[in-house]
C-alpha positions in Angstrom: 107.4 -7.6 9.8 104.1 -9.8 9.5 101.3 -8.0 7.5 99.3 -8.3 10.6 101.5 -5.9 12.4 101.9 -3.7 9.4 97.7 -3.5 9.1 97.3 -3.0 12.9 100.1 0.1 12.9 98.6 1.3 9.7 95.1 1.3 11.5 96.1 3.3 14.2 97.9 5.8 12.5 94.8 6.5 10.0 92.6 6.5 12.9 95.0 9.3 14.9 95.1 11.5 11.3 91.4 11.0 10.7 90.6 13.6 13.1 92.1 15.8 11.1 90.9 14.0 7.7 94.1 13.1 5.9 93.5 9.5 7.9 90.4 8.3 5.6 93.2 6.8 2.8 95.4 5.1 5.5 92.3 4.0 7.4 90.6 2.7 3.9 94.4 0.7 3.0 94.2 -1.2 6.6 90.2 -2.4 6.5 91.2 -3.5 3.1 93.7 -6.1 4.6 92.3 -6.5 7.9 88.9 -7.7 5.7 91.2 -10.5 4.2 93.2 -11.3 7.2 89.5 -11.8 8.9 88.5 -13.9 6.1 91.9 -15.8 6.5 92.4 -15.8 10.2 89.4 -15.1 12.0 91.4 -13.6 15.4 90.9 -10.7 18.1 93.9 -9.0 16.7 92.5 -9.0 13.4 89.1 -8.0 14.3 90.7 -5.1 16.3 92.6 -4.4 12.8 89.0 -4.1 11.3 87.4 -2.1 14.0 90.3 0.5 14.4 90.4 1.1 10.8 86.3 1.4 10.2 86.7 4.3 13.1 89.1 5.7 10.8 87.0 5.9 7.6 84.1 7.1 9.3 85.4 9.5 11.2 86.0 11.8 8.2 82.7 10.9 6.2 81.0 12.1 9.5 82.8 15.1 9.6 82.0 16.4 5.9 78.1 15.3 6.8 78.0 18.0 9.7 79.7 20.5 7.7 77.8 19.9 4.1 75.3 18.0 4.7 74.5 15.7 1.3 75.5 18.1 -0.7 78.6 19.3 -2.3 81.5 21.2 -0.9 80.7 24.8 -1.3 81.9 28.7 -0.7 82.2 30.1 2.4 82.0 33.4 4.0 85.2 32.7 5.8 86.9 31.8 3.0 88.9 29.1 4.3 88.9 26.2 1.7 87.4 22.9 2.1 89.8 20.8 4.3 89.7 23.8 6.9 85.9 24.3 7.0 85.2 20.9 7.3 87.9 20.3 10.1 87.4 24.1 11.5 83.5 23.7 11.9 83.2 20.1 13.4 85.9 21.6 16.3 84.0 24.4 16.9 80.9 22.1 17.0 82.5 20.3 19.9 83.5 23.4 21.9 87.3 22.5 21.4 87.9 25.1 19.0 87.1 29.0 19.1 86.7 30.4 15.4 85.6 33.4 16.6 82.1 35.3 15.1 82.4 38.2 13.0 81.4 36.7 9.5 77.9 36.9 7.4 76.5 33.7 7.6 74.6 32.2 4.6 71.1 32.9 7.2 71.9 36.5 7.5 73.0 38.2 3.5 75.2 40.9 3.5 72.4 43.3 2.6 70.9 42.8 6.2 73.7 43.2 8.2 74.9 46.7 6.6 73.2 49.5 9.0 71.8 52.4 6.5 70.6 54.7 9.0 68.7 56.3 6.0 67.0 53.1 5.0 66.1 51.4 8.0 63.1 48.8 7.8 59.7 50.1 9.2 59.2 48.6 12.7 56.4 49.0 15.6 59.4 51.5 17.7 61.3 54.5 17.1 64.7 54.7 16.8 67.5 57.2 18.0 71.2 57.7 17.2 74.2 58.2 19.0 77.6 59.1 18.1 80.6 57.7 20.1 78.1 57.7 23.2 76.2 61.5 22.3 72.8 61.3 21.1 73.2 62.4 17.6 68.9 62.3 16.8 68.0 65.1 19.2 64.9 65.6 17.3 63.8 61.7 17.4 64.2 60.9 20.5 62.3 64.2 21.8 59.4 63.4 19.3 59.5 59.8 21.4 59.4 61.7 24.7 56.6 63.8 24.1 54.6 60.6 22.8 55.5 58.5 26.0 55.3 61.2 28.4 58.2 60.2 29.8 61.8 61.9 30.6 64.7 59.7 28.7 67.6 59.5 30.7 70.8 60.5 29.8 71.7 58.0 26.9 75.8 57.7 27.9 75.9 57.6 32.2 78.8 56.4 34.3 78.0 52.9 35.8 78.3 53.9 39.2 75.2 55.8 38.7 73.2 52.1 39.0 71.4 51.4 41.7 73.3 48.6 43.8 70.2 47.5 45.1 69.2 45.9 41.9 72.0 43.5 42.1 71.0 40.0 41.7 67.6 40.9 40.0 69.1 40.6 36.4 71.5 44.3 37.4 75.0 44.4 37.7 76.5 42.6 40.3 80.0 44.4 40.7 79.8 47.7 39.3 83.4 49.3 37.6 83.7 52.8 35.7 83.2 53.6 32.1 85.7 53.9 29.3 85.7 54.1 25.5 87.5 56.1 22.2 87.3 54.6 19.1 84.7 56.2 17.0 80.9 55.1 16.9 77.8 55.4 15.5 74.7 53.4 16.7 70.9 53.2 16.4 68.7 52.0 19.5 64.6 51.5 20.0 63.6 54.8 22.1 63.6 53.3 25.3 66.7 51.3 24.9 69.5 53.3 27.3 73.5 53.3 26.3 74.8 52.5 30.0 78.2 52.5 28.8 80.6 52.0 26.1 83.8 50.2 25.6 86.2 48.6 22.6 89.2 46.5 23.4 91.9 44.2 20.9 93.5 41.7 21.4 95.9 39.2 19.1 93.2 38.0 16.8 90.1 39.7 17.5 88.2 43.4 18.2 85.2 43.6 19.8 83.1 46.6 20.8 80.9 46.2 23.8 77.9 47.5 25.1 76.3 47.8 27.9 72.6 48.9 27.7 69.3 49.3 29.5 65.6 48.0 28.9 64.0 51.2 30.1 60.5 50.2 27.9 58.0 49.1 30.1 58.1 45.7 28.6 60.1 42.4 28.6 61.9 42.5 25.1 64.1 40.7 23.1 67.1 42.5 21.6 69.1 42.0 18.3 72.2 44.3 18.0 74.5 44.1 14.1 77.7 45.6 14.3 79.6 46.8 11.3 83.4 47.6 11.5 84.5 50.6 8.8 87.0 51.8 7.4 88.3 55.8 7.1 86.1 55.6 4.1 83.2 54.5 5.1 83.4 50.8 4.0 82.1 47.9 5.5 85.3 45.9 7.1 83.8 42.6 9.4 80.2 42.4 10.6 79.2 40.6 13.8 75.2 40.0 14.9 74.5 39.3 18.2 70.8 38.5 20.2 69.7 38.4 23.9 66.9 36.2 24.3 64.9 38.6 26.6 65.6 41.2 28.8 63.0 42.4 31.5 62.2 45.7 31.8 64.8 48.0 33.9 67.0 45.3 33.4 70.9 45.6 32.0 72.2 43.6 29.4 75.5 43.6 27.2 76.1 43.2 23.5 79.7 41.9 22.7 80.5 42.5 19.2 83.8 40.6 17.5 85.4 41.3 14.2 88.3 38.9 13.2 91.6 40.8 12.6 92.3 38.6 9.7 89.2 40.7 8.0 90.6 44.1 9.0 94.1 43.3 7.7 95.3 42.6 11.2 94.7 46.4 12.3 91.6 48.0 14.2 88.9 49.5 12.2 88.6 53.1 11.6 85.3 53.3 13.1 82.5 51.1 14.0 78.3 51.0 14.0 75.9 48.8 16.1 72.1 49.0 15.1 70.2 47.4 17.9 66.4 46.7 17.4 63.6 44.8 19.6 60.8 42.5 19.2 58.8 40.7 21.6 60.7 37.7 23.0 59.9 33.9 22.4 61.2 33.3 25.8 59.9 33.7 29.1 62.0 35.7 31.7 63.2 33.8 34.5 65.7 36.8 36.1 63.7 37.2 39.0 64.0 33.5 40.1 67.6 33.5 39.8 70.3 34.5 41.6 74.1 35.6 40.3 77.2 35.4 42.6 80.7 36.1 40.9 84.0 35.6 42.7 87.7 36.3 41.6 91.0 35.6 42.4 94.1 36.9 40.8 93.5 35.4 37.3 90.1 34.1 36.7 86.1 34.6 38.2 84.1 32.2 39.1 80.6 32.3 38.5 77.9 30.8 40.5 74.2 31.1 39.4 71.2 29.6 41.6 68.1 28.3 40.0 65.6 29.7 42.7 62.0 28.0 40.3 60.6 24.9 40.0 61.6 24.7 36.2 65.1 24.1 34.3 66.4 28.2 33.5 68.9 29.0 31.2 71.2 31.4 32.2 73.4 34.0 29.9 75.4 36.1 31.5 79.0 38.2 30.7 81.6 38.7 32.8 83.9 42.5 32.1 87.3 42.3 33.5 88.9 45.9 34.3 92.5 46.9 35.3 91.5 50.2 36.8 88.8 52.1 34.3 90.0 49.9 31.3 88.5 47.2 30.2 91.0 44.5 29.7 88.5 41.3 28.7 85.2 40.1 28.0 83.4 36.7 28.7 80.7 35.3 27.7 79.5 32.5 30.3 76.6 29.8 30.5 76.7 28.1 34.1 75.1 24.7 33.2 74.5 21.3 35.5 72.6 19.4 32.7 73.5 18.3 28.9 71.3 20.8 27.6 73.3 24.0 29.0 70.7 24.9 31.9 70.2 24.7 35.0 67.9 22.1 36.8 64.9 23.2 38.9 66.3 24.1 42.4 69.7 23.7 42.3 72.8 25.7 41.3 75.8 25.4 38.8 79.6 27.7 38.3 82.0 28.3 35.7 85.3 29.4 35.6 86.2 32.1 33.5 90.3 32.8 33.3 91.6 36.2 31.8 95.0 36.3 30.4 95.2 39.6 31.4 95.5 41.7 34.8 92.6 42.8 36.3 91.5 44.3 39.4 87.7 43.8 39.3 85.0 42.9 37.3 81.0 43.6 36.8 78.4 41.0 36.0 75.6 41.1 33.6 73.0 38.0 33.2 69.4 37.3 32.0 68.3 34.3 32.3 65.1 32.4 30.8 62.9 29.4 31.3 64.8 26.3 29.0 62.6 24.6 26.4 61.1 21.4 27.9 61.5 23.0 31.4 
């Protein structure tokens, strides 16, 4: 075989394993020849030799860069090694690859993720407790009512109790019932209403969900950690969540999601959510958009309409029921731009497909004004 043909399959195949790294040798071996075929034979075939293989040593310098940086290879919270990270995180980058959430990131230390209901950091708002949906602060969130002068609703309430009017203003669009048992405890700004309450499994993942309220007054922005636990009390998988702003009386959902492979592929015990607010960086753009959501037997398609004159951003989570159980959650971002928004008068849908039966679904969005809109 003539070392021209040996360099050019060489090439190809370092190129093919560079996406997953092991190509950078292979790739190095054929520029090496096709460099002195080139200086021998100055051909296309060659220079395609050349090209192919600088691809392929590239490829996996770039990938390291994203993942490290210019510095060395080091721990992770995930505790895959190295060749995963890199590969794992540059994937995931790209949208190709789901590595689900539910690890402490080097941003957020483990000592301010765990929820201490005992030591909670002093903030401008009160909070209140609830246990597996029943206010388990009585006394707190009285105190709040007196100071307000307003009547708190009740804190656990069966959707159906929301008024369908308020659809397509940042509500619910489809409204399904209520259902939730594994063990909670939470903490929420006074203000800050539990609508309802779920926890589903599947394969590879947990995630507790909830479905709140902005009763404040004010536009806010929410935070919400959630900490999975063992019978003992330990700290299992944490998972932090934020919704950018929420206007007031509007409903909004926190999805958390603890990896399996952290709760030695089993459920946790229990779990905790501590959900604070601040006010947002973002302005609120609910009122200028408009939600639709359709659905066939298995998938929804969801259709927002940017109503402004500016380029909106628009979160919204779709909850999949068979009956009163909640069978799947997605989290969707309707975009018609490369920046994930929506342009100034126009509209954009995604598809959402559930790999499990359903029979209806509910809608929750919020939606904000995108940077350089």
């Amino acid at each position: 075989m003539h070392i021209t043909t040996i360099a050019l399959v060489i090439s190809i195949v370092g190129l093919l394993s560079s996406f997953v790294l092991v190509g950078f040798i292979p790739s190095l071996i054929s520029l090496a020849l096709g460099i002195r075929l080139l200086i021998e034979d100055k051909t296309i075939e060659v220079v395609r030799i050349v090209a192919i293989s600088f691809v392929g040593v590239i490829l996996p310098i770039i990938m390291y860069f994203n993942t490290y940086g210019i510095s060395f290879p080091k721990d992770n919270d995930s505790k895959e090694n190295t060749f995963v990270h890199i590969i794992a995180e540059n994937y995931e980058n790209l949208g190709l690859y789901n590595r689900k959430d539910g690890e402490i990131t080097e941003e957020t230390p483990a000592a301010e993720l765990v929820y201490q209901p005992v030591e909670e950091k002093e903030a401008d708002y009160e909070i209140y407790h609830v246990s597996s949906g029943i206010p388990a602060d009585a006394e707190a969130a009285n105190s709040a009512d007196e100071a307000s002068s307003q009547d708190l609703p009740d804190i656990f309430e069966s959707l159906d109790s929301i008024n369908k009017d308020d659809a397509g203003n940042g509500e619910v669009v489809n409204v399904a019932a209520s259902d939730d048992d594994m063990p909670s405890y939470g903490g929420l700004p006074v203000g800050t209403m539990l609508v309802a309450q779920y926890f589903r499994e599947d394969d590879h993942n947990c995630n507790p969900v909830l479905v709140l309220r902005n009763e404040t007054g004010d536009v806010c922005r929410y935070e919400c950690i959630f900490t999975a636990r063992d019978r003992d009390g330990n700290d299992l998988a944490t998972s932090e969540k934020t919704v950018e702003v929420v206007r007031d009386k509007g409903s909004f959902v926190f999805e958390g999601r603890f990896d399996k492979r952290q709760l030695g592929n089993a459920v946790p015990d229990s779990y905790e959510f501590l959900v604070s607010k601040r006010t947002p960086y973002e302005k609120d753009m609910s009122a200028e958009v408009e939600v639709y959501t359709g659905i066939s037997d298995s998938y929804a398609v969801l259709t927002a309409n940017n109503k402004s004159s500016s380029r909106v951003k628009v979160d919204a989570y779709v909850l999949f029921f068979d009956g009163s159980e909640l069978v799947d959650c997605m989290w969707m971002i309707p975009q018609n731009t490369g920046e994930v928004c929506i342009e100034a008068g126009s509209s954009a849908s995604i598809q959402g497909n559930s790999y499990y039966r359903f029979d209806r679904v509910e809608t929750y969005y919020t939606a904000y004004e995108a940077v350089g809109g």
